[in-house]
N, C-alpha and C positions, 0 to 999 in steps of 0.2 A: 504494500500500500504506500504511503507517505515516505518517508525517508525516516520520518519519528512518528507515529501513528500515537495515542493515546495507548491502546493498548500494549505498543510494546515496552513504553514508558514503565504500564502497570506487571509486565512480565518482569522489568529491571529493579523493580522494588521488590518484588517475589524472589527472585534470586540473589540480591544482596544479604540476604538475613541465613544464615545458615538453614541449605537444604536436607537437613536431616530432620528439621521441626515443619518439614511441610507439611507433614501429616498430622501438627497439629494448626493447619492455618486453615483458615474457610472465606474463600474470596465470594463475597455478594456484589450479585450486576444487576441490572434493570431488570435485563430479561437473561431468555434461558439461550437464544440467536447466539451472542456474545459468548457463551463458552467453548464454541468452538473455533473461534480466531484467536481467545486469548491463549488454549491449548497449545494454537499452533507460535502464537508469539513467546511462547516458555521454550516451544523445542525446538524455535530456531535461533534463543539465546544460549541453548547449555549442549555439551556436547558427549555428556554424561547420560548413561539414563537411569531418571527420577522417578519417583512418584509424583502425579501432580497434586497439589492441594485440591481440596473437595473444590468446585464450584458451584453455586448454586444462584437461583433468580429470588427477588426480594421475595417474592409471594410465597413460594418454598420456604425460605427463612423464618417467616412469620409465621405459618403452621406450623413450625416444627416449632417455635415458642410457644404457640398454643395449645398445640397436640389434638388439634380438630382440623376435622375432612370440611375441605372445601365442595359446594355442592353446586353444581348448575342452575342456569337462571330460572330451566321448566320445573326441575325439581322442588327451588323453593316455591316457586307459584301454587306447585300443588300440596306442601307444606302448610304454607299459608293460608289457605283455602280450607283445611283441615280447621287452624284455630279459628279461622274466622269464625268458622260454623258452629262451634262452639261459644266464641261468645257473643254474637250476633241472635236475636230474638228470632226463632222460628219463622215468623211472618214474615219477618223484611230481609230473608234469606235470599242473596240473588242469583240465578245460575251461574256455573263457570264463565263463559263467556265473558259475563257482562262485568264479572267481580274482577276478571283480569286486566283488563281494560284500565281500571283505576290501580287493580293491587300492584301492576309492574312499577307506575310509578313509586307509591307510597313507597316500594322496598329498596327504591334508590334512593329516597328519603331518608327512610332507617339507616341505612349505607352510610351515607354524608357524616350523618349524625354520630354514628359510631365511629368511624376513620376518623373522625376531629373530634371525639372524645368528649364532646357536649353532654350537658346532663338532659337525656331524651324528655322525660316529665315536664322541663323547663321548656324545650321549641317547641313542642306540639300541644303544650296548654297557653303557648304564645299565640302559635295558628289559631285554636278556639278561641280564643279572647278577639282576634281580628274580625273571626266570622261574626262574634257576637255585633261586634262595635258595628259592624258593617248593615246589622236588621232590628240595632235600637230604637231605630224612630216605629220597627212595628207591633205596634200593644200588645200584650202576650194572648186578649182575646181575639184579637185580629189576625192571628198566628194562622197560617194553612198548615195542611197536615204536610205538604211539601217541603216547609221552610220549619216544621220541627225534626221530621228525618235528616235535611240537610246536615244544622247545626247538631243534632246527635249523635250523625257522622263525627265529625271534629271532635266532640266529645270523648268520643270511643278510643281513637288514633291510642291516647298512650296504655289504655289495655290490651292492643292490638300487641303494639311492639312490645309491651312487659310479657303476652302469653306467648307470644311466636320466639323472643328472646329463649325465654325457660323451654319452649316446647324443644328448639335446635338442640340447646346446650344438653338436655337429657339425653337427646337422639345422637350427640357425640358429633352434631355437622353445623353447620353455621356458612354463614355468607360473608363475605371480606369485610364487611365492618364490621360483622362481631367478632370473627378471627380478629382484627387488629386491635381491638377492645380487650380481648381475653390476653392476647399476647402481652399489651401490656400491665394487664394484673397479676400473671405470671411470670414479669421480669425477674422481680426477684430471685425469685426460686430458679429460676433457667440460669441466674448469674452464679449461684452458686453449685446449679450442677454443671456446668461445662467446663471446670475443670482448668489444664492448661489450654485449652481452645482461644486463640484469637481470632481476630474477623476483621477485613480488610471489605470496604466497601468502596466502591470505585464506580465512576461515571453518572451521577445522580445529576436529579435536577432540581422536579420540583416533589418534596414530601410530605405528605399529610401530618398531621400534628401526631398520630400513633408512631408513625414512623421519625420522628423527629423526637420523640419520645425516647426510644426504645435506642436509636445510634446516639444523641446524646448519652445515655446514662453507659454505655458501653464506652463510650470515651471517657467519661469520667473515672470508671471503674481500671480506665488503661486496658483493657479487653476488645478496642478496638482502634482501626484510624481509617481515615477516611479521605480520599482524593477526588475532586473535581475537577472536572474539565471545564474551564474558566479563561473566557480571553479577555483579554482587559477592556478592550476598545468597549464592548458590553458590560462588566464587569462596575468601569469608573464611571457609565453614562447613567445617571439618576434615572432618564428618562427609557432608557431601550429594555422592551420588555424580554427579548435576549437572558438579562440578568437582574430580572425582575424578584426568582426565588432564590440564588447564589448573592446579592447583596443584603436579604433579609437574613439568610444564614450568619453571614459574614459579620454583622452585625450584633446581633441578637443573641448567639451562642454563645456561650459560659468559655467553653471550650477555647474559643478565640482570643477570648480577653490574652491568654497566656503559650496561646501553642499559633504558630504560620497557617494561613490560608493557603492550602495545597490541591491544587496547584492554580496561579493565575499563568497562563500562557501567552503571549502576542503574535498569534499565526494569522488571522484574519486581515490584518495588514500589509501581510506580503503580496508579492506578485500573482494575478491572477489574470483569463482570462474567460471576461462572463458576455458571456450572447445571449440575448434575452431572444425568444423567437416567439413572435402569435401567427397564428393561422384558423381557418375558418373550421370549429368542430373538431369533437375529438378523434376521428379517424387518424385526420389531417397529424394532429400531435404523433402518435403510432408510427404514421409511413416517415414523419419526421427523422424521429428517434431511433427508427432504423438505419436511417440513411447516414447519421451521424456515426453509430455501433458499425457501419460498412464500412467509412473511413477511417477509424479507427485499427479496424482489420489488417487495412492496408499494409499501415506504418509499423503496427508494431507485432509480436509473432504471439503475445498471452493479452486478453482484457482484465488480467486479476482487477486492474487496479482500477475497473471502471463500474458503474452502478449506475442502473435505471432506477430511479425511487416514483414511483407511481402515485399521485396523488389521488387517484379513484380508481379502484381496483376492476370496474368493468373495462377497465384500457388492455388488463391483458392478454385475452387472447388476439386482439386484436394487433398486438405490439409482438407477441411471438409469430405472428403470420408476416407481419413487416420484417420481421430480422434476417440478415442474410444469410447466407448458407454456408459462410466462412466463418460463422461462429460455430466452435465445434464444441466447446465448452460451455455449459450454462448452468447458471443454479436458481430458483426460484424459493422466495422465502414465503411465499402468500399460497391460500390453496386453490385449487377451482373450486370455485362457488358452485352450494350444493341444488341451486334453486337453475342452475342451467342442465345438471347429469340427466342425461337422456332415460336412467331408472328414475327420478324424482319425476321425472315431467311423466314418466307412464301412471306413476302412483298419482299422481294430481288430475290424471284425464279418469281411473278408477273411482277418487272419489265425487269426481262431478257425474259420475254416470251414476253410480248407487245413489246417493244422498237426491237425484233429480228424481230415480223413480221411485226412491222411498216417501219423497215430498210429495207424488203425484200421486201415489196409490198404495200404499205398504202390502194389500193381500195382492193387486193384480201384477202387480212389479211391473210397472211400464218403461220400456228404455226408449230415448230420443235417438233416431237412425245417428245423426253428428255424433253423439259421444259413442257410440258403438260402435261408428266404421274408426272415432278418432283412436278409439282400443286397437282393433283390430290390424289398423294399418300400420302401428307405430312401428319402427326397426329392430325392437327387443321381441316382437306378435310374430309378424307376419310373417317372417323366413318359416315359422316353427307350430304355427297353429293348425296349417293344413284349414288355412276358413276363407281360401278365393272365390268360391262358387257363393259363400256365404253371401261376399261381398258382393260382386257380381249381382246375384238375384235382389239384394237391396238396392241395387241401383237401379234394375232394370224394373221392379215392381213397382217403384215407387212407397216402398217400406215410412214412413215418417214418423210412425210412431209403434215403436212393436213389445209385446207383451213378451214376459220372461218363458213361459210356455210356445211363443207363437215362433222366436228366437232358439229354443231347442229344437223343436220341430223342424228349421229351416236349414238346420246345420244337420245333415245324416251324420258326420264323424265327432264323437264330443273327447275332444284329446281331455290329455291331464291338464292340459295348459289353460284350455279354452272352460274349463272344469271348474279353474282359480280365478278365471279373470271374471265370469260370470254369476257368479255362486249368490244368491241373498243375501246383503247385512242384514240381517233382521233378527241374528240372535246377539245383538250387543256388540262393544267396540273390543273386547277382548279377543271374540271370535272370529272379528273381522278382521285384526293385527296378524293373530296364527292366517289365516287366510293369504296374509298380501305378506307375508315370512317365506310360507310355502310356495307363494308364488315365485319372490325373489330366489330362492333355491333352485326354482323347475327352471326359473332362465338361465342361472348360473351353470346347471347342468347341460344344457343348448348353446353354452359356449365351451369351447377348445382354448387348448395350450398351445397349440401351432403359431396358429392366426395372431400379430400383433397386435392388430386391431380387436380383436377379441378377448386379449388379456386386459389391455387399456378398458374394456366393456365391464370386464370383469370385477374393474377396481371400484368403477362406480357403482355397480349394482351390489357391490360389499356394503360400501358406504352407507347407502340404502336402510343396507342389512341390519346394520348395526344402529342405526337411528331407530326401526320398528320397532328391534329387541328391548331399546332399552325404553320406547312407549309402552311396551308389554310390562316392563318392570315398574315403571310407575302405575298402569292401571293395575296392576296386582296387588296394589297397596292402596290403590284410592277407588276403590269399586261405585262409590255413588256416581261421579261423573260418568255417565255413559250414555252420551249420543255422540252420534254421527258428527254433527253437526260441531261441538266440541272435540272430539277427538283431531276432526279436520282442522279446528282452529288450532289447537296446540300443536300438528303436525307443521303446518306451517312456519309457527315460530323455532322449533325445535330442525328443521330442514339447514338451517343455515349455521348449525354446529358438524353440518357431514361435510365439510369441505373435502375433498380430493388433495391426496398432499402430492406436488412432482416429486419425483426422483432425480436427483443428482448430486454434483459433488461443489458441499458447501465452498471450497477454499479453491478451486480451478473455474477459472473461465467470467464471463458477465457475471452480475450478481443484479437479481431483479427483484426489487422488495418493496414493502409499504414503509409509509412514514414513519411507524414504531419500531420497527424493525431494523430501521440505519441509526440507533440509539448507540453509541458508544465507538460505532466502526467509521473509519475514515477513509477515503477515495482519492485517487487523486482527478478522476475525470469521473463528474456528476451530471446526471441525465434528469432532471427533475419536469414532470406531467402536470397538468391540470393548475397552473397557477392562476387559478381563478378564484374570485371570493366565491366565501361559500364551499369549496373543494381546499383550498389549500392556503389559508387555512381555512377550517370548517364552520359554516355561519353559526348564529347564536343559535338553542336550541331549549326552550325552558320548561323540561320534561322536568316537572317537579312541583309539588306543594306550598312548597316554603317560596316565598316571591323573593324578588332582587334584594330588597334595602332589608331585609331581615335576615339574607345571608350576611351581606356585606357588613353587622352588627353582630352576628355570631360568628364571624370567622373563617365562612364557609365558601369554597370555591365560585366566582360567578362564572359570565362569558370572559370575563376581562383574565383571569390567572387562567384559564382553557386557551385563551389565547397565547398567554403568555408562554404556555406551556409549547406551544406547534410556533411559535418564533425561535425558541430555544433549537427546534428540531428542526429548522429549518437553517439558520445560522452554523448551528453547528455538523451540517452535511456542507456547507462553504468553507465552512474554517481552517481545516490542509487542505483542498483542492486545490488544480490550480488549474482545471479548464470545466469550467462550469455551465451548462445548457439549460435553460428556463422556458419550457413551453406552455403557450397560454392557449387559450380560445378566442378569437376575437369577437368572434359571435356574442354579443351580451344577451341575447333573448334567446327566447327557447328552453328546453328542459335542461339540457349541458353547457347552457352557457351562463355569462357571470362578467362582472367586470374582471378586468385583470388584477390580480393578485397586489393586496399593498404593498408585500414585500418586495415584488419588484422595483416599484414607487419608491420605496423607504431605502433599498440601493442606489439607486439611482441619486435620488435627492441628498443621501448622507455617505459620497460616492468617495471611495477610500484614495489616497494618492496611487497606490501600486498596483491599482484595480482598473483592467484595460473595458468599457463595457461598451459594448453593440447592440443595436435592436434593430431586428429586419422580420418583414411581414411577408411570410411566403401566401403565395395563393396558389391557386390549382392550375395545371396551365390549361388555357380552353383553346379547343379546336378553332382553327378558322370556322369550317363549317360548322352548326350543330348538329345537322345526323346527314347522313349519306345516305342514297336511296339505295334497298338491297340490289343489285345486276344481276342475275343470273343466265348463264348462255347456257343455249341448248345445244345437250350433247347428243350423242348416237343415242343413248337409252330414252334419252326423254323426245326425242323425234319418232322412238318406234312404238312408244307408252302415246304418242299422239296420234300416230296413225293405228295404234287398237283405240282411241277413242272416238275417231272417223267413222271405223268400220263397228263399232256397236252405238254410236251414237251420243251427237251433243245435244245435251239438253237448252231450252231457252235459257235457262238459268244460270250455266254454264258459263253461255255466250256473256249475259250479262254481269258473273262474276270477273271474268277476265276485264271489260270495260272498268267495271269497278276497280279492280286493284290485279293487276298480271302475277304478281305472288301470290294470292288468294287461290288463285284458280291452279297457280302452282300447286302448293301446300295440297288444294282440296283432291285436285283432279288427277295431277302428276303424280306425285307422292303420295296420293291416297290415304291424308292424315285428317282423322276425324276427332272431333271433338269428344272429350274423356266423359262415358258416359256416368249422370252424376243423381243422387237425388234428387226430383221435382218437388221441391218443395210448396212453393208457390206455383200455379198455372203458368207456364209462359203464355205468350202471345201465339207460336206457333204453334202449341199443341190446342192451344184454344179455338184457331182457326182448322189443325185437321177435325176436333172434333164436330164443328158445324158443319164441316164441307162433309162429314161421313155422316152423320144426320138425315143432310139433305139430299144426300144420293139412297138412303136408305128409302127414306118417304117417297122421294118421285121414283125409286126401282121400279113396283109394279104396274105402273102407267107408262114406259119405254115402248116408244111404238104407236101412242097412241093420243089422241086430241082431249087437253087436260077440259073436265069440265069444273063449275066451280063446288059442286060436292065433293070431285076430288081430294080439291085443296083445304075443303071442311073437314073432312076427313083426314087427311095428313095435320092438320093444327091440333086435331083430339088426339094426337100419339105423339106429340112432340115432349112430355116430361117425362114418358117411358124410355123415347128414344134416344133423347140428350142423356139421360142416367144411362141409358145402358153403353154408348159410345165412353162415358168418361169412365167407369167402367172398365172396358177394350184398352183404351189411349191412356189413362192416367192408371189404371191397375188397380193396384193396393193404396193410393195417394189419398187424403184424409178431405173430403166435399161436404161433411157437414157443418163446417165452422172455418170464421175467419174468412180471409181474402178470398178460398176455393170456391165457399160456398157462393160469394158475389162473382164470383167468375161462373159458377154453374147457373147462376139468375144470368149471368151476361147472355150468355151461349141459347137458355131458354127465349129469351126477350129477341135477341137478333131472329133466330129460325120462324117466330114469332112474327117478328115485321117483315119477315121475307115472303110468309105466305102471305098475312096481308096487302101485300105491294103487288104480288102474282093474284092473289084473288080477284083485286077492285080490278085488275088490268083486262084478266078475263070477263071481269061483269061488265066491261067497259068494252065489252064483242072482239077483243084478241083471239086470235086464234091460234093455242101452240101445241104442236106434238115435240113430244119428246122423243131426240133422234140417238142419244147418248151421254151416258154420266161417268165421271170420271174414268175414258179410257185412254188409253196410251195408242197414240197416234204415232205414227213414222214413215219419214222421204228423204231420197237418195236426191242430193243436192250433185248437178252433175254440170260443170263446165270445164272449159276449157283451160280458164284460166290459173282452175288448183290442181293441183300436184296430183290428186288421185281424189274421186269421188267421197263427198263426205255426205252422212247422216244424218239428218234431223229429227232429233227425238223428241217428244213428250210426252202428259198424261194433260189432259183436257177437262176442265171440271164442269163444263157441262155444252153440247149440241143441241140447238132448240131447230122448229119450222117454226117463225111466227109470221102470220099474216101470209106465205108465201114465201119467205128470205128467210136463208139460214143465216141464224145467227150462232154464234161459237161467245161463251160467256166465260168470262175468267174471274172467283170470286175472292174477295180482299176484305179480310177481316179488320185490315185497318184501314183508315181516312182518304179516297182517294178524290181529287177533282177533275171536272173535266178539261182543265188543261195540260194533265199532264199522260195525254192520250191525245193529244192533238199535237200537229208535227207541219212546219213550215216549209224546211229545208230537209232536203234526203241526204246534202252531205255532213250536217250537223246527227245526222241519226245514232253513228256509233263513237261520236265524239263524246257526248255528256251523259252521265251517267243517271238522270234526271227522264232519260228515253228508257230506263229499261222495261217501263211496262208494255211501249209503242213494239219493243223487239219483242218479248213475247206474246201479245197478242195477233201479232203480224205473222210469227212462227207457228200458230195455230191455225192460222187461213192456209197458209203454203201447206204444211201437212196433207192438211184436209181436201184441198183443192183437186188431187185426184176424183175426188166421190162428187164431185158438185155434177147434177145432170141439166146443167145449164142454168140453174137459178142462181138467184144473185146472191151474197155473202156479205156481213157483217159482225165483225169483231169490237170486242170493248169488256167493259168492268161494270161487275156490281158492287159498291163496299158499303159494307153493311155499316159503316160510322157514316154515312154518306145514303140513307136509302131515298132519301128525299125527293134526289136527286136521277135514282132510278136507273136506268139502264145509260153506260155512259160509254159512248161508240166512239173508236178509232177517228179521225178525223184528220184529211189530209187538208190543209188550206191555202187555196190560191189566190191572193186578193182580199175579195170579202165573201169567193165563193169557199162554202163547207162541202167536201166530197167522204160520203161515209161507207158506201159500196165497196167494195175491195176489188177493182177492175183489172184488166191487165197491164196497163201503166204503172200501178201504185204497186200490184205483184213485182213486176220487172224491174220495177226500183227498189225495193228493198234486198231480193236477192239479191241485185249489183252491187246492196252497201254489205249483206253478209258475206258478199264472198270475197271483197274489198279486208272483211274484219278475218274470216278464216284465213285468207293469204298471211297475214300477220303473223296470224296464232302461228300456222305451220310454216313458215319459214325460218329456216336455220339460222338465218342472220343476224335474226331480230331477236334480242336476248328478252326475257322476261324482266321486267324495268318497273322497281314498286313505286305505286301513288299514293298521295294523301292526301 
């Protein structure tokens, strides 16, 4: 690292004293990170080999003066919960849930309290006295029952902490301020059992009054000493919160009056060189701080001596994808976060599936199709479930809502897997934990030791494992809390103690940590993340009871010494450096963004002499262009995929997706890629329209052939709510038509077929004469000139052939909004230019079709749309002038052919590459 690092300074004190008494020396550090670099600064001072002295972290120390188990956050909560209930009156008992919610805070409360060594009866009969003062003006008979539970709350508070205090200390476990409480009622007796043991504390900063406690009297006693890492330039400034807790020490200790301040240093005034960089968002930081670790690479052959410090820990995976590939060495001091492991996220889609259909129906277990295909599909499921056809048939059914029975039924194969993943919560959270145990198991067995990726799979679905178990061991102890609903809630809080830890080697290579974690170790080239307020340092936060000016009167930590505390840790990752990189966001808005960090600010503005500083604003580089249109040239294969489309046939639609976009018709036609068939959840628009158009072909079927009269169409209106049901039915399946949007889509569909007869009835009583010539058939002609490459096909399916009056007409129906201008057409060489024509191209492609079978009478083509019936039958229209020509003659024929075969020359020519529009 440095050339003098702190720590090897504190390896040199360790060695000075005769090595034969290491074994009775016990060096305390912050943390537990720090014992293995000071290991290695012992064995790269002596060339002997030692024993090393114990090392140990404060919190360690401190339990071992108390001789109580420290206990996690869930555990006391459910602890707590215990006394509550006990001495909380029956009535005003409030669920888990809701009791958490306030009890997390209270017990950082007790926390404070205890760490700084207050007398608890004294602050929390202070907070009652406030409430009180706060609802004097309201007469005690004006009292609501609301605002006497309140202040009976407050009331309660120090029976709370005297029964949960007693209930720990019997049970042999406690939370860190009453460990540091009991530690020090126990000094005594520890001072005179430890014997010849001395204790060397090193690298502090700021200590709570337990702790400041407990190393004063051990220096009194000569039983200990104590070195700081103190630079002066902070150290002499009144003002720099830097040395905000090292000048109250310095001061205020007994200890000082008579022995040296060890150590004050002056490294932060040396030579440095600091680049501040903003850039827009925190990706941007990431590909940064890679690019920097690249150059790095370059120059020199190890990164020991360099350190990414991450001020928000979602930057890292994003910052290991940035890093080059000539980092071969890495060590990560942080874990992966347990709330991204691909096993957490399947447990978190398990319990939105139970808990929804327990909410909906506890006997009929109903599952929402999403959370059961979201099960099914996940990457830990679906290699191993054998549940594709599963899938499958729920898409294709239209499954939306399926019963726990209806969902066995649908699956012939029921694995073991499929076994765990579906089973009923319905007998408690105990049995649901064994459940989602055994699940974790059956995946762990469906993974290999080969596969790297599979080990990696492995480690997390451990994680898992071991977060369930030890839910298991708390509700084996608290049997009253048991629902769902609570178990989910405390699973969530308790998910983000199964961090994933990397593998690597602490002391070779980058070294990638959080801000607690660079506590004692120094770098000489520092990578520092997120200098944003709010991230680095952390904004104010006032998760707690006790308001500002009533800490700031007892003692008690605010935002101000929180703060003071992450300048210290921020200074002191500067202080040996001496090439230092500051990345910020420049983005102030947004979820990740922030102003820029004051520390930057507060360098800059109290900017040292031997301190070189730069600031440059990277941005992204942007293309000249914004996006390039796809090109695609046609090869041998897709010229011979075109002419099998020739020879079986182009559809109108076809025609008209190319005009629309020439990669559309790629994708669809070429490549033969269809859209991923998915739940209907909602009606679309097109299956809304097949199901009218299968309707109405159903009703006019038995009149094909023959001259419609108007009891016909009486008669087809009396079967139109049998027939629309049974169509949706056919086209929608299993999809759910009595409630919600479906059912107004099934009124829509009745309502249109509805006005379609009535529009055909009046027309007929209005002496129309129509036979019906054919319904929905599929028509086709051989397009044949000269001028294409080889004969092509015109294909379609025809939604309805009338005779009215004499003229066939050919009807195209349109469930959505059409007007009569957009079937009226000026110019023929504007036809396959806009995309605005493509109803004129299929309705013109039904005339040609057909025009074989015409025995001399005349033809017309057009649109019915039923948003539009008003308007009634609305005919092709070619316009010359102010004359309208609606006949389909041999001019208007001749002309349009000459524009398709104008448009197929295109398609199939090799030349002409496929060119996307927009």
């Amino acid at each position: 690292m440095a050339e003098t690092t702190f720590l090897d300074k504190i390896a040199s004190i360790i060695l000075d004293g005769n090595t034969n008494s290491l074994s009775d020396l016990v060096v305390v550090l912050p943390n537990k990170r720090a014992k293995v670099f000071l290991i290695e600064a012992l064995r790269n001072k002596t060339e002997n080999t030692i024993f090393a002295p114990q090392i140990i972290s404060i919190e360690d120390f401190i339990q071992d003066i108390a001789g109580i188990r420290s206990v996690d956050s869930i555990e006391l909560i459910f602890e707590f919960y215990e006394v509550y209930l006990g001495i909380t009156d029956n009535e005003k008992h409030q669920p888990f849930e809701q009791f958490a919610n306030w009890g997390k805070t209270l017990l950082q409360d007790f926390n404070e309290i205890d760490r700084y060594l207050l007398e608890p009866n004294h602050v929390l009969s202070y907070l009652k006295d406030i409430e009180d003062i706060k609802h004097w003006s309201v007469d005690a008979e004006k009292r609501t029952p609301m605002i006497d539970n309140y202040l009976q709350f407050w009331s309660l508070l120090p029976k709370y902490y005297e029964a949960l205090y007693s209930h720990l200390l019997n049970k042999g476990i406690g939370y860190q301020g009453l460990i540091y409480r009991e530690s020090v009622k126990n000094l005594d007796h520890f001072s005179n059992a430890i014997g010849n043991k001395e204790f060397l504390f090193a690298g502090f900063n700021a200590l709570n009054a337990s702790e400041e406690k407990i190393v004063q009297h051990l220096l009194a006693t000569e039983k200990a000493r104590i070195f700081w890492d103190a630079d002066e330039t902070f150290l002499n400034d009144p003002f720099h919160d830097a040395g905000l807790f090292l000048r109250r020490f310095k001061e205020s200790w007994k200890h000082y009056k008579s022995h040296p301040f060890e150590w004050i240093v002056d490294d932060f005034k040396q030579h440095k060189n600091i680049q501040i960089i903003g850039t827009p968002k925190t990706i941007g930081q990431a590909k940064i701080a890679g690019k920097i670790v690249e150059e790095y690479t370059k120059g020199e052959k190890t990164l020991n001596k360099t350190a990414v410090v991450l001020g928000e820990e979602n930057l890292l995976v994003p910052l290991l994808y940035s890093l080059p590939a000539s980092v071969s060495a890495l060590n990560i001091t942080m874990g992966y976060s347990g709330k991204n492991n691909p096993a957490q996220i399947l447990i978190a889609k398990l319990f939105k599936l139970h808990s929804t259909a327990l909410s909906r129906n506890p006997n009929s277990y109903v599952f929402y199709y999403k959370d059961v295909l979201d099960v099914l599909t996940h990457p830990l499921v679906e290699p191993y479930s054998q549940t594709s056809d599963l899938v499958n048939t729920i898409n294709q059914n239209n499954y939306t809502f399926i019963t726990y029975n209806k969902l066995f039924e649908l699956n012939h194969f029921h694995s073991d897997l499929f076994l765990l993943l579906f089973q009923k919560w319905d007998k408690g959270s105990m049995s649901v934990l064994e459940t989602i145990s055994n699940l974790l198991l059956q995946i762990k067995s469906n993974l290999g030791n080969d596969d790297e990726g599979e080990k990696i799979t492995k480690a997390f679905v451990y994680s898992i494992y071991k977060v369930i178990n030890k839910l298991m061991n708390y509700y084996s102890k608290h049997k009253h809390i048991d629902t769902i609903e609570t178990l989910y809630a405390v699973y969530k809080q308790i998910i983000d103690l199964a961090e994933v830890s990397f593998e690597g080697e602490p002391l070779n290579g980058l070294q990638i940590m959080g801000v607690l974690e660079s506590r004692v170790l120094d770098f000489e080239t520092v990578i520092v993340t997120s200098m944003n307020e709010g991230k680095f340092p952390a904004g104010k936060s006032q998760n707690s009871f006790i308001p500002y000016d009533v800490k700031r009167e007892l003692g008690l930590p605010t935002f101000k010494e929180k703060d003071a505390i992450y300048t210290y840790h921020f200074y002191h990752l500067l202080q040996r450096a001496k090439n230092i990189y500051l990345l910020y966001n420049t983005e102030s808005e947004g979820l990740d963004g922030g102003e820029k960090s004051r520390f930057i600010t507060q360098l800059e503005v109290e900017k040292q002499k031997n301190h070189n500083i730069t600031h440059e604003i990277y941005n992204a580089a942007l293309p000249d262009v914004a996006y390039r249109p796809i090109v695609i040239p046609k090869s041998e294969k897709v010229m011979l995929r075109l002419k099998e489309i020739a020879e079986k046939g182009f559809s109108p639609s076809a025609l008209t997706s190319y005009i629309r976009n020439p990669i559309q018709f790629y994708m669809q036609k070429i490549l033969r890629i269809r859209e991923v068939e998915e739940v209907e959840e909602n009606i679309a628009l097109n299956t809304l329209g097949t199901i009218i158009h299968e309707t109405l072909r159903v009703l006019y079927e038995p009149y094909i052939g023959k001259f419609l009269s108007a009891e016909d169409i009486k008669n087809c209106i009396k079967l139109i709510d049998e027939e629309v049901l049974k169509q949706f039915k056919i086209v929608y399946k299993e999809g759910e038509i009595k409630k919600g949007r479906n059912l107004l889509a099934f009124e829509v569909a009745k309502r249109n077929v509805l006005n379609f007869l009535k529009l055909e009835l009046q027309e007929i009583e209005s002496s129309d004469a129509v036979k019906i010539i054919a319904l929905e058939e599929t028509y086709e002609r051989l397009l044949e000139r000269p001028e294409l490459p080889y004969p092509v096909l015109i294909k379609g399916n025809v939604d309805r052939i009338e005779q009215r009056n004499g003229k066939i007409r050919i009807v195209d129906y349109k469930t959505g909004k059409v007007d009569g201008k957009e079937v009226a057409l000026k110019q023929w060489d504007k036809l396959t230019e806009e995309i605005k024509n493509d109803k004129i191209i299929q309705v013109l492609a039904y005339a040609f079709m057909y025009e074989p079978n015409l025995q001399g009478q005349e033809i017309e083509v057009g649109i019915i749309s039923f948003k539009n019936l008003k308007s009634g039958f609305l005919p092709f229209l070619f316009k010359i002038d102010k004359t309208e020509i609606s006949i389909i003659n041999e001019e208007i024929s001749d002309n349009y052919i000459e524009q398709m075969v104008l448009l197929l020359n295109e398609i199939l020519d090799k030349d002409i590459p496929f060119r996307e529009k927009f």
